[in-house]
C-alpha positions in Angstrom: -62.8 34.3 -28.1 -61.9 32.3 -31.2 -65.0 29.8 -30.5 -67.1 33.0 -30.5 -65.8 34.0 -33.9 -66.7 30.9 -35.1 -70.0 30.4 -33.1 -70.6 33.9 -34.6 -70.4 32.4 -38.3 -72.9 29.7 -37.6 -75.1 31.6 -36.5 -75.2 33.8 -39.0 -75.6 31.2 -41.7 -78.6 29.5 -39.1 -80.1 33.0 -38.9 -80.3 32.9 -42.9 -81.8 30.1 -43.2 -84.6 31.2 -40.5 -83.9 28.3 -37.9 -83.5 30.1 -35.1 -86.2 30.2 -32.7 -84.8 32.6 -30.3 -83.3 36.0 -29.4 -79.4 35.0 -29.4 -77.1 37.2 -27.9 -73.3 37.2 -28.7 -70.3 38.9 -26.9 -67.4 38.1 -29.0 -65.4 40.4 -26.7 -66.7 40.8 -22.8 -63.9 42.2 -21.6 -62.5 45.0 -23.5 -61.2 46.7 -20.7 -58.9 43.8 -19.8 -57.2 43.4 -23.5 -56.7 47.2 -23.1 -54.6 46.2 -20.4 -51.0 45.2 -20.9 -47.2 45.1 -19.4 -43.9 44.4 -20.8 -46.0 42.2 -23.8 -47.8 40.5 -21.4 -51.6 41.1 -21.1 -53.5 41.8 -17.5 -56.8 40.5 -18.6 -58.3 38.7 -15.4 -57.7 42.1 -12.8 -58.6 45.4 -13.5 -54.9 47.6 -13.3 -56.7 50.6 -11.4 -58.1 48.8 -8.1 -56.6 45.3 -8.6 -60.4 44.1 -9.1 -61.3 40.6 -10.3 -63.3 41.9 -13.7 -65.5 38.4 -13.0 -66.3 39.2 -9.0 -68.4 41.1 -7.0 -71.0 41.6 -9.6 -74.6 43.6 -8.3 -76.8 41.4 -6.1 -80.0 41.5 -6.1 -81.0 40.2 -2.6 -82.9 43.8 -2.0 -85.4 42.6 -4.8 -86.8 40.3 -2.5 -88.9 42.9 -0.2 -90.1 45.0 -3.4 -91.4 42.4 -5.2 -92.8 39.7 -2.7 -96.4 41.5 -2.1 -96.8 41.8 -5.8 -96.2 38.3 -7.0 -99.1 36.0 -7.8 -100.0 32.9 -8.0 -98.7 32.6 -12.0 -94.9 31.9 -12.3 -94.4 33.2 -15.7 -95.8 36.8 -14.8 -94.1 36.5 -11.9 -91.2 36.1 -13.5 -91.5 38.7 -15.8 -92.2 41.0 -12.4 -89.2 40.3 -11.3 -86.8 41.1 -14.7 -88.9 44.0 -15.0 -87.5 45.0 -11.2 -84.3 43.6 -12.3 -84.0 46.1 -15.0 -85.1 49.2 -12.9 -82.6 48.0 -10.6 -79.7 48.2 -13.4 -81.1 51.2 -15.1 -80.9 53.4 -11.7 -77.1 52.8 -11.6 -74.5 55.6 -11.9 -71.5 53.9 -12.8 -68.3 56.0 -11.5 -65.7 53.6 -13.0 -65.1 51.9 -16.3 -64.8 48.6 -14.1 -68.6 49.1 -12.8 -69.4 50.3 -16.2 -68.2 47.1 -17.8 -70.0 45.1 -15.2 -73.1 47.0 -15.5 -73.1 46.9 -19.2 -72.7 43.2 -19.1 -75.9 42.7 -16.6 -78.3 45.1 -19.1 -77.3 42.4 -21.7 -78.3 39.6 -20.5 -80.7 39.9 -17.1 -83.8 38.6 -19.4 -81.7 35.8 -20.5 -83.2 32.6 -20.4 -79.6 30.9 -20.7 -76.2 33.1 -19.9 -73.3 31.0 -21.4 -69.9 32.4 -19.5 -66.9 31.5 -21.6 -63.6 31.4 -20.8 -60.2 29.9 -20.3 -57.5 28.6 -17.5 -54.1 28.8 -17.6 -53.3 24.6 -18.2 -56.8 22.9 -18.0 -58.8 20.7 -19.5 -62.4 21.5 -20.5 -64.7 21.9 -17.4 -67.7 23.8 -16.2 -68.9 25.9 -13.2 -72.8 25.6 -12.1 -75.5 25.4 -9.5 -76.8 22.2 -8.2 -80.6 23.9 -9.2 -79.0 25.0 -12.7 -77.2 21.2 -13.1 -79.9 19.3 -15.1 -80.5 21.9 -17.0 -76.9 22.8 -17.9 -76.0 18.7 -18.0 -76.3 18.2 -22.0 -73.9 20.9 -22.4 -71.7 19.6 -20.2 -72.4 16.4 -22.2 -71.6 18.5 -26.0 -68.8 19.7 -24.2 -67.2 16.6 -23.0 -66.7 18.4 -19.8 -64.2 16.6 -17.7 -65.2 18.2 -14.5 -68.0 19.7 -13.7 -68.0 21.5 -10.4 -71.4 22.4 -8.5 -72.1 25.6 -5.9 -75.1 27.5 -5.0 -73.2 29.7 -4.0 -69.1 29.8 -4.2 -68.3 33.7 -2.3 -67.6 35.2 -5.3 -70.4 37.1 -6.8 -69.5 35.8 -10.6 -71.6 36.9 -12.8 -72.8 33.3 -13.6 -73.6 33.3 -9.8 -75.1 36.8 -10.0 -78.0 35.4 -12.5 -78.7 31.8 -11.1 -78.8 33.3 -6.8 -81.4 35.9 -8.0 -83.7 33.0 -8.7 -82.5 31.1 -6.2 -83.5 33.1 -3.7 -86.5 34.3 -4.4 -87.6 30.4 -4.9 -86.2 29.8 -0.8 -88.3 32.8 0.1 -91.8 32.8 -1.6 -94.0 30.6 -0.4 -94.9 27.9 -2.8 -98.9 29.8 -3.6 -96.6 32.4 -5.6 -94.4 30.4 -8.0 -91.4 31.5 -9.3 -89.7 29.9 -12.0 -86.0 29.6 -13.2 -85.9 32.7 -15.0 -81.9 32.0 -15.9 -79.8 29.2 -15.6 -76.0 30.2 -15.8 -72.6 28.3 -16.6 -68.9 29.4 -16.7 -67.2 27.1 -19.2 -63.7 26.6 -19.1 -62.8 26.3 -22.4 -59.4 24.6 -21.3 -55.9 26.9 -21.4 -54.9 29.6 -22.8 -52.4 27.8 -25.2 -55.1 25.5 -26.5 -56.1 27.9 -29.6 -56.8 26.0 -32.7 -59.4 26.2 -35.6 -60.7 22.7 -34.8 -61.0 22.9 -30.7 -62.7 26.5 -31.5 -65.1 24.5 -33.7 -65.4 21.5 -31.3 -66.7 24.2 -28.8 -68.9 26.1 -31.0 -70.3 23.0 -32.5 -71.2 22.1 -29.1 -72.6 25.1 -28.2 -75.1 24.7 -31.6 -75.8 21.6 -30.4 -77.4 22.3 -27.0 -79.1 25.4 -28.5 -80.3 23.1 -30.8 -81.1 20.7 -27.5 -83.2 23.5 -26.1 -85.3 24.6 -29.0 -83.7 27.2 -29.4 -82.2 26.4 -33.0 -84.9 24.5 -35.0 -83.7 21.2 -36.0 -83.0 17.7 -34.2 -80.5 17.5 -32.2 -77.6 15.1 -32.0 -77.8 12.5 -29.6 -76.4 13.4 -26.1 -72.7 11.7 -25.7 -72.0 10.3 -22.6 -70.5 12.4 -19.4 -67.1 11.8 -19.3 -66.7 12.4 -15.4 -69.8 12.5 -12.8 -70.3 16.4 -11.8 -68.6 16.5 -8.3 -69.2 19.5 -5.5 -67.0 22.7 -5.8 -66.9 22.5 -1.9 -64.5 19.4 -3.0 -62.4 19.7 -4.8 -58.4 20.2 -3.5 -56.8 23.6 -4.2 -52.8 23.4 -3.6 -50.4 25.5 -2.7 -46.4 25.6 -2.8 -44.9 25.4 0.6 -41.7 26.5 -0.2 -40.0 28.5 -2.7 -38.5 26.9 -6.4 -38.6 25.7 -9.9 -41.8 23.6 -10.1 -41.8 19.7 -11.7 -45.5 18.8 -12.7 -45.6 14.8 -12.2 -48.9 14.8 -13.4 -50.7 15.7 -16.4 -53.9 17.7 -16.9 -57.0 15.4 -17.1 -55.1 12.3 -15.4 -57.6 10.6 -12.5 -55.5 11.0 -9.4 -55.6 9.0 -6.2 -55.1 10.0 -2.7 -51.5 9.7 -2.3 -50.5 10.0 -5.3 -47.8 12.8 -6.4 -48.9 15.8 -8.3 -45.8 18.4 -7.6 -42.1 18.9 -7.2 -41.1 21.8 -6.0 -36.8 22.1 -6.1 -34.6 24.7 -4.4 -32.1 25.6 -6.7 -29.2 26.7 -4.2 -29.5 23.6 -1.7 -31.2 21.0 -4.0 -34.5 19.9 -1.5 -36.9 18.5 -3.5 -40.4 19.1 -1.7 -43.1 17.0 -3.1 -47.0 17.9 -2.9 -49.5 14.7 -2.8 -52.8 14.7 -3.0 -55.3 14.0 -0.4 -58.1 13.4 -3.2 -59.5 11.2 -5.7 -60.5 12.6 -8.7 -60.1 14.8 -11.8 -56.3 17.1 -12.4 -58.5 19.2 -14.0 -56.6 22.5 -13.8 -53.0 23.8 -13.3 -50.7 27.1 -13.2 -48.5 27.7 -16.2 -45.3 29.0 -14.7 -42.7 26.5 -13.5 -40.4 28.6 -10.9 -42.8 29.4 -8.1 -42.8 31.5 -4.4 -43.8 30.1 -1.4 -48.1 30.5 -0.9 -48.5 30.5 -4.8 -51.9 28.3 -5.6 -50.4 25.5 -8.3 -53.6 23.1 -9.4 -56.7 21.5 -8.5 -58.3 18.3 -8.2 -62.3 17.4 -8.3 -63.1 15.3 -5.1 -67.1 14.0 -4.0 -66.3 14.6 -0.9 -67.1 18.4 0.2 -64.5 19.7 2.6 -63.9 23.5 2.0 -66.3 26.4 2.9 -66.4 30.0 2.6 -65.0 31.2 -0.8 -64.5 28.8 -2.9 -63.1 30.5 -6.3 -60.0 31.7 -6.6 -59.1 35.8 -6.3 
């Protein structure tokens, strides 16, 4: 939220000096409901306190589009993409919320549906910076990752989850699998979580190294007038979702981390201690991947099942859901 604020101011000034050459659209706060939301001094923020709901899953699909619109596309992609925002938004404006959870959700699709870019912010608990995309959205959403200096970057068509990221980027998706090629459909959206590290990394000048970088890609796109600053290099190669190593504690105790977030980890190598307090076993997680420690819990006593970190890997192993609850 802090590189909003601060996104917010330089947009404001940009806007004043007339540079902007698009519609921007700013949430500083997308989740109201969740900072509404706290116990014993501790905020709930990622799950909604009524139903236990993940405020960032499960979001409206729009596979049903598919049938309505297919005998009305032609044979030019930017009114056919206009078509289908213009079902999109019939779609969202038939909706009867019953909850403040769908209403949240709903209100956050009627934002940006017609977006050309949705830019998901958030944080981890310990992590470094990384981002979430499609492998259709990836060049597109590259030179972010490149402003960003991204250390992972983690690629799924489609991950289970129904993100809201995912929400905007399998519309498209789909429609371009289904319609034959004599009715193009364009990208309408490419979407991107960002992982704007952990929750502890809160600072004036990481909130401006984000925001900056944000200005810079906008600036990438056109969408700021300007030129913009030369594209730094990729820190680490983007790497499949489907690969990368999820752990879990086996056992029951106060957790060691013997590695640090961002460290390049080989097969092998240890990432965990977990030590029993009343009989003094040590049990040590390894892993079974090379690549990036790009994210970790923050508690350090934990109970047998509890997810503790994860590691990028090339090599795609997992299927099914692939983001956490």
């Amino acid at each position: 939220m802090l590189a909003t604020v601060l996104l917010k101011r330089r947009l404001v000034e940009l806007e004043a000096r007339g540079v902007l050459n698009a519609e921007i659209v700013l949430m500083p706060v997308a989740n109201p409901v969740g900072l509404g939301q706290h116990v014993l001094g501790q905020f709930l923020g990622r799950f909604e306190a009524g139903s236990g709901k993940n405020f960032n899953r499960h979001f409206m699909p729009f596979t049903s589009l598919l049938d309505r619109a297919k005998d009305r596309l032609r044979s030019d992609a930017r009114e056919n993409r206009d078509l289908i925002r213009e079902l999109v938004r019939e779609q969202l404006d038939a909706q009867k919320p019953l909850t403040e959870y769908e209403s949240l959700q709903l209100a956050l699709l009627k934002l940006s549906y017609d977006a050309d870019v949705v830019i998901d912010l958030h944080c981890s608990l310990e992590a470094v910076m990384h981002v979430y995309t499609s492998e259709a959205g990836w060049p597109e959403i590259e030179p972010l990752a490149r402003y960003l200096r991204s250390e992972a970057s983690l690629l799924a068509t489609n991950s289970g989850g129904r993100a809201v990221d995912e929400t905007h980027s399998l519309l498209w998706w789909h429609f371009q699998q289904e319609i034959p090629a004599g009715k193009p459909v364009p990208t309408g959206t490419v979407a991107v979580t960002i992982e704007c590290r952990g929750q502890r990394d809160v600072s004036y000048e990481v909130a401006q190294q984000d925001a900056d970088a944000i200005v810079d890609y906008l600036t990438y796109r056109k969408a700021i007038e300007g030129d913009a600053r030369p594209l730094p290099e990729l820190p680490m190669p983007a790497t499949p979702l489907a690969g990368s190593e999820q752990f879990y504690a086996p056992v029951s105790g106060i957790l060691v981390h013997r590695a640090n977030i961002g460290d390049l980890i080989r097969a092998g190598d240890a990432l965990f201690d977990i030590i029993d307090p009343l009989t003094d076993e040590t049990t040590t997680i390894t892993s079974n991947t090379e690549g990036v420690f790009y994210m970790r819990r923050a508690i350090r006593f934990v109970t047998a099942g509890a997810p503790l970190g994860r590691v990028t890997g090339t090599r795609p192993f997992r299927t099914g859901v692939l983001l956490g609850a």
